[in-house]
Backbone as XML, in Angstrom:
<?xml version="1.0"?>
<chain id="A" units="angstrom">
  <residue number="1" name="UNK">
    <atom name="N" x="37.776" y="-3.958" z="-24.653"/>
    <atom name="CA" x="37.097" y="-2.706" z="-24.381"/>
    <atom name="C" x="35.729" y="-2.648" z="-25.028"/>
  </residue>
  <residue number="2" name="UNK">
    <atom name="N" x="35.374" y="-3.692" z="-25.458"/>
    <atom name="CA" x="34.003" y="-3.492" z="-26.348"/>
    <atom name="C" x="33.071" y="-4.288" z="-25.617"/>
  </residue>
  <residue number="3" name="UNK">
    <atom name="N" x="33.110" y="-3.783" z="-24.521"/>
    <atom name="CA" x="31.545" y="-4.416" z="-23.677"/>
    <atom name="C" x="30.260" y="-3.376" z="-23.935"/>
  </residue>
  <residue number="4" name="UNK">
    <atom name="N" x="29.072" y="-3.565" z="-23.004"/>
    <atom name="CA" x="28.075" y="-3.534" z="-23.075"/>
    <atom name="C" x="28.218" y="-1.869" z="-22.831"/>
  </residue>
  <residue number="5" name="UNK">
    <atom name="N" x="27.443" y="-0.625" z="-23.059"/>
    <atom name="CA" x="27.322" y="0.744" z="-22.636"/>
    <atom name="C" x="26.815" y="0.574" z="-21.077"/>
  </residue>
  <residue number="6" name="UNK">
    <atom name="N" x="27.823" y="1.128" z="-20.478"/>
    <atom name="CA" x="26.973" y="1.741" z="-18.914"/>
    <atom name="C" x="25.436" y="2.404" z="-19.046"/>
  </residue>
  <residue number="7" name="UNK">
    <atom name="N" x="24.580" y="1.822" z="-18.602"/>
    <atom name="CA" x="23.760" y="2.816" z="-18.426"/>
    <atom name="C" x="23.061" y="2.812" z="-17.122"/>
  </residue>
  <residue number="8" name="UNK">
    <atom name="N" x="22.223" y="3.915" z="-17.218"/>
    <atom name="CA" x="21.846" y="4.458" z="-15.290"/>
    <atom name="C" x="21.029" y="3.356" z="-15.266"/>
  </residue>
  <residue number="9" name="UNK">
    <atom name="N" x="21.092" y="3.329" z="-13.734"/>
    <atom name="CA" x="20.580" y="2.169" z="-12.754"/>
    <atom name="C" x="19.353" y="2.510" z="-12.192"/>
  </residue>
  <residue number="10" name="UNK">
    <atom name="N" x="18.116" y="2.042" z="-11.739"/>
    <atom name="CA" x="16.928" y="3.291" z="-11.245"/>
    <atom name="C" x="17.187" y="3.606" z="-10.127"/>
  </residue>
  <residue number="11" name="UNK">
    <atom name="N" x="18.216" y="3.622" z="-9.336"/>
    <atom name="CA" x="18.725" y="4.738" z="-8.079"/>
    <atom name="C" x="19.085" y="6.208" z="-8.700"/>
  </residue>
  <residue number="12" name="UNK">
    <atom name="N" x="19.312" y="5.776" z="-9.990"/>
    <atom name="CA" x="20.056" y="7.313" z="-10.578"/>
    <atom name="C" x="18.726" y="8.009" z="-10.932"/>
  </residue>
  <residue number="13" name="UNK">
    <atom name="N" x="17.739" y="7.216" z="-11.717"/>
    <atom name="CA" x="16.378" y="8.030" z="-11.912"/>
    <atom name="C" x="15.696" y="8.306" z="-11.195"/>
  </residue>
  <residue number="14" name="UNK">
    <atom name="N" x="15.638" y="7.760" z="-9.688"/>
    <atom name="CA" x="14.623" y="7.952" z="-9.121"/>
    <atom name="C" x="14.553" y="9.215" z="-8.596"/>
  </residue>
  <residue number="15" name="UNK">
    <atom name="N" x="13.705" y="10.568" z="-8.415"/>
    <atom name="CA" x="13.558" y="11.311" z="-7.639"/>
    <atom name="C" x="13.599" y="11.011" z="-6.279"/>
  </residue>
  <residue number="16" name="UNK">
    <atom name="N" x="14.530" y="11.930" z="-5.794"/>
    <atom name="CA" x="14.175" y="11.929" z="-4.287"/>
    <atom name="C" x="14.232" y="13.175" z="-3.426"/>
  </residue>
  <residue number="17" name="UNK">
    <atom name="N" x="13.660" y="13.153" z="-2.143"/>
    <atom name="CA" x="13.332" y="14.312" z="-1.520"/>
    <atom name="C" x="14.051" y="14.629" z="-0.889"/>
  </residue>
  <residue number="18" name="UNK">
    <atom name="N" x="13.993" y="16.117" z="0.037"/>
    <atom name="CA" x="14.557" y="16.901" z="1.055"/>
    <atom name="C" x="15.816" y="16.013" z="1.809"/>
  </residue>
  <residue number="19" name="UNK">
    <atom name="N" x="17.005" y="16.096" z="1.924"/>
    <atom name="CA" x="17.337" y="15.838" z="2.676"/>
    <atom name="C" x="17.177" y="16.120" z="4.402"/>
  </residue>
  <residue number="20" name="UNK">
    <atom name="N" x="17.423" y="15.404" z="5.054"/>
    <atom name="CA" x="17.015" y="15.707" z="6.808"/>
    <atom name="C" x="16.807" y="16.925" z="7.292"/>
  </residue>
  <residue number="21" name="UNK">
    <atom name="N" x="17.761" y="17.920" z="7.317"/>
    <atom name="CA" x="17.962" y="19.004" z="7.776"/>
    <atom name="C" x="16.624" y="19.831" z="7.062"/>
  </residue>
  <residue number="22" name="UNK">
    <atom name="N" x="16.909" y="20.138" z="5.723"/>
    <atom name="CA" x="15.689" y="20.463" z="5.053"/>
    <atom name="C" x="14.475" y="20.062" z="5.011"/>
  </residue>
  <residue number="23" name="UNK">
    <atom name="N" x="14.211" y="18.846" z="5.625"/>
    <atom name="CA" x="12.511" y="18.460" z="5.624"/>
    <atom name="C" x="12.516" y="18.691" z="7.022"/>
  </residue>
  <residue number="24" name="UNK">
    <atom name="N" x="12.866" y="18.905" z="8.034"/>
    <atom name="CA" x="13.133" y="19.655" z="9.586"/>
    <atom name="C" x="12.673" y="21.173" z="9.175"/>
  </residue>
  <residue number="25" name="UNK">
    <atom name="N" x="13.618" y="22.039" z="7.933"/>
    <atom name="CA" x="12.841" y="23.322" z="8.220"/>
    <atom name="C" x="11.878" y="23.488" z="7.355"/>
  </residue>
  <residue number="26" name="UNK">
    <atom name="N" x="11.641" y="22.574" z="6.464"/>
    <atom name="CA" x="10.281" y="23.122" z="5.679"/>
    <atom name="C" x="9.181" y="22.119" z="6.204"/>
  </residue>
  <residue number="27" name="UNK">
    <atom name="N" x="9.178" y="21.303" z="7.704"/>
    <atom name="CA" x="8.024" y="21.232" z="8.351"/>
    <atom name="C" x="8.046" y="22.069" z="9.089"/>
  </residue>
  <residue number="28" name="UNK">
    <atom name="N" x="8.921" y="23.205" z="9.931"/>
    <atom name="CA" x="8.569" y="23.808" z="10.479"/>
    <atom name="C" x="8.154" y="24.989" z="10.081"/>
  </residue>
  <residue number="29" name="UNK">
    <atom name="N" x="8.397" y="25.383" z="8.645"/>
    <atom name="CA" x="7.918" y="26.472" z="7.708"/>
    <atom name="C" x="6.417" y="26.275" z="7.991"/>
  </residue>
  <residue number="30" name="UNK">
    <atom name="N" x="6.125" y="24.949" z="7.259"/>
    <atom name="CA" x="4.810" y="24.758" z="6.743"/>
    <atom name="C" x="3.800" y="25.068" z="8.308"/>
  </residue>
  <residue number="31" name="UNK">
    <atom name="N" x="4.003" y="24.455" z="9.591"/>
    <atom name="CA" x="3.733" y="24.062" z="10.793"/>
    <atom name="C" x="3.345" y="25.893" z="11.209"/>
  </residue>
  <residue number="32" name="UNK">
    <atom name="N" x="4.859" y="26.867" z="10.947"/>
    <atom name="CA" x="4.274" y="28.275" z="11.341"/>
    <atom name="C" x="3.153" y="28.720" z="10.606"/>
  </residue>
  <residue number="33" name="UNK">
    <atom name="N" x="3.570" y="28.793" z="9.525"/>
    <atom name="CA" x="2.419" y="29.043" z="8.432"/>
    <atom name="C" x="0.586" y="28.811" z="8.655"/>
  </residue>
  <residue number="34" name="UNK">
    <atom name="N" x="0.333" y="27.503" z="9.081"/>
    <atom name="CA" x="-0.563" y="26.967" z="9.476"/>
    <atom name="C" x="-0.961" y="27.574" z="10.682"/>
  </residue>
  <residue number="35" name="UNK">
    <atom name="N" x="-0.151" y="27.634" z="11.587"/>
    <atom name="CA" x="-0.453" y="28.138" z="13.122"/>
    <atom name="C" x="-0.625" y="30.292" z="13.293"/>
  </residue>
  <residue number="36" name="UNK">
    <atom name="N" x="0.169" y="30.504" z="12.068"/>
    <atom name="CA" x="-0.311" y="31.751" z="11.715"/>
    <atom name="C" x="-1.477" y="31.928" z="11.406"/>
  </residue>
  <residue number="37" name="UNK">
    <atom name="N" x="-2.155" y="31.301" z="10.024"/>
    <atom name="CA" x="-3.836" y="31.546" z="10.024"/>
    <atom name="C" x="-4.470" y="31.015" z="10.743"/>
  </residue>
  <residue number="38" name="UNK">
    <atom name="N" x="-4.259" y="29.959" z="11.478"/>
    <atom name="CA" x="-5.052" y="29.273" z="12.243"/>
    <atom name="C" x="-5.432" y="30.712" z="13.197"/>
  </residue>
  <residue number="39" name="UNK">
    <atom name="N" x="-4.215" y="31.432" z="13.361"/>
    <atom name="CA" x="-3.954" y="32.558" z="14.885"/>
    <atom name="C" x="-5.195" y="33.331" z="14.210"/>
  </residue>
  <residue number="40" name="UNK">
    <atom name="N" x="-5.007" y="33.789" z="13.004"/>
    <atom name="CA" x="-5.522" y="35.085" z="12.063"/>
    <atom name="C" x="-7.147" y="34.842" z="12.153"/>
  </residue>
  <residue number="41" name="UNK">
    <atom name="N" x="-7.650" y="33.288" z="12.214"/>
    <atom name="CA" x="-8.937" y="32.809" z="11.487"/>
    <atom name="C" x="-9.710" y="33.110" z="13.120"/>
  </residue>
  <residue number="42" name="UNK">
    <atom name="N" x="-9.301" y="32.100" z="13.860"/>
    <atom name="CA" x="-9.918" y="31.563" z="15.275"/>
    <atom name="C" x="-10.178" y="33.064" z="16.229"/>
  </residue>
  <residue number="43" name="UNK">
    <atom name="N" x="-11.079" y="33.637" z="16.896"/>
    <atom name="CA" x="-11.383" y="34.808" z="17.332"/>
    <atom name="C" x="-10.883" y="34.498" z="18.874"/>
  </residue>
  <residue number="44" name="UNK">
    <atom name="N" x="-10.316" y="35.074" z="19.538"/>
    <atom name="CA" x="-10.181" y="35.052" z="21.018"/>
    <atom name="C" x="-11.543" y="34.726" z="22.140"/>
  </residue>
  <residue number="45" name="UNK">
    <atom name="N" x="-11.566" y="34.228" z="22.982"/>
    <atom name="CA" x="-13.076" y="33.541" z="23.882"/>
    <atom name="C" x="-12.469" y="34.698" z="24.712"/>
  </residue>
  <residue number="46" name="UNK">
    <atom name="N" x="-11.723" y="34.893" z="25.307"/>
    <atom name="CA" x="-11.382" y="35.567" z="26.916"/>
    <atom name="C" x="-11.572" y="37.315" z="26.351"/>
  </residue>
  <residue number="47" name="UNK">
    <atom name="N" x="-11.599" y="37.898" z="25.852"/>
    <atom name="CA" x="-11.296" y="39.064" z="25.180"/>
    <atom name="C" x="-9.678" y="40.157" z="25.008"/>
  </residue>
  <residue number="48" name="UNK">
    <atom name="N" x="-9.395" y="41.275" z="25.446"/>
    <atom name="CA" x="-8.292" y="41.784" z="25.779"/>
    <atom name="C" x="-7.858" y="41.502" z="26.973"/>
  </residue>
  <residue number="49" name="UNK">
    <atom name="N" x="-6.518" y="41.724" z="27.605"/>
    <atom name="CA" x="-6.223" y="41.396" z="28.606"/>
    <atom name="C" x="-5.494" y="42.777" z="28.897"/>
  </residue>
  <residue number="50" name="UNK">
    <atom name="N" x="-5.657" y="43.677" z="28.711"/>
    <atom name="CA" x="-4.904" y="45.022" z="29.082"/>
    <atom name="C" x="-6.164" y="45.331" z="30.311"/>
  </residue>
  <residue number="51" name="UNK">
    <atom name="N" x="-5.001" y="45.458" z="31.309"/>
    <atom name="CA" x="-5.676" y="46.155" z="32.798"/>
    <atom name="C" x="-6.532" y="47.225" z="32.656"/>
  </residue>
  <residue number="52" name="UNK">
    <atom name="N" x="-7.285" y="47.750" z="33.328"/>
    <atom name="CA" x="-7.942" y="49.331" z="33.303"/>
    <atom name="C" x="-6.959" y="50.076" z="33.875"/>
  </residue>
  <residue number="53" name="UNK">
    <atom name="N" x="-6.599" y="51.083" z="32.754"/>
    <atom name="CA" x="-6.057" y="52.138" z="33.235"/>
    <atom name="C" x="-6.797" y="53.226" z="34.188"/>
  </residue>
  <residue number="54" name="UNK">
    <atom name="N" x="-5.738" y="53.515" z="35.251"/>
    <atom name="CA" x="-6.421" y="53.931" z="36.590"/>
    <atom name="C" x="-5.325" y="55.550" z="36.394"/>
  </residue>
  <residue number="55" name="UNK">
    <atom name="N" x="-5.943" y="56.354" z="36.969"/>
    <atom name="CA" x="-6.016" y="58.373" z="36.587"/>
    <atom name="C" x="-5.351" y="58.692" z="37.772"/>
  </residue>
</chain>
């Protein structure tokens, strides 16, 4: 019983990221996010599109 101490392997230290599912919704977090200010920043070319109201 008097062998060497276990110690961690660098799979155990290494950081690692998002699993699948989670890097799926936090690109699509990040992706709305972006496409929100992008919406907020960029001014419309065509103007309103509401018809003339007719009396």
């Amino acid at each position: 019983m008097g062998g060497r101490p276990v110690e961690p392997s660098a799979a155990e230290e290494r950081i690692t990221g998002p699993a699948g599912w989670q890097r799926a919704l936090l690109g699509f977090l990040v992706g709305a996010a972006i496409g929100a200010a992008i919406g907020l920043v960029l001014p419309r070319d065509d103007g309103p599109r509401r018809p003339p109201r007719s009396a």
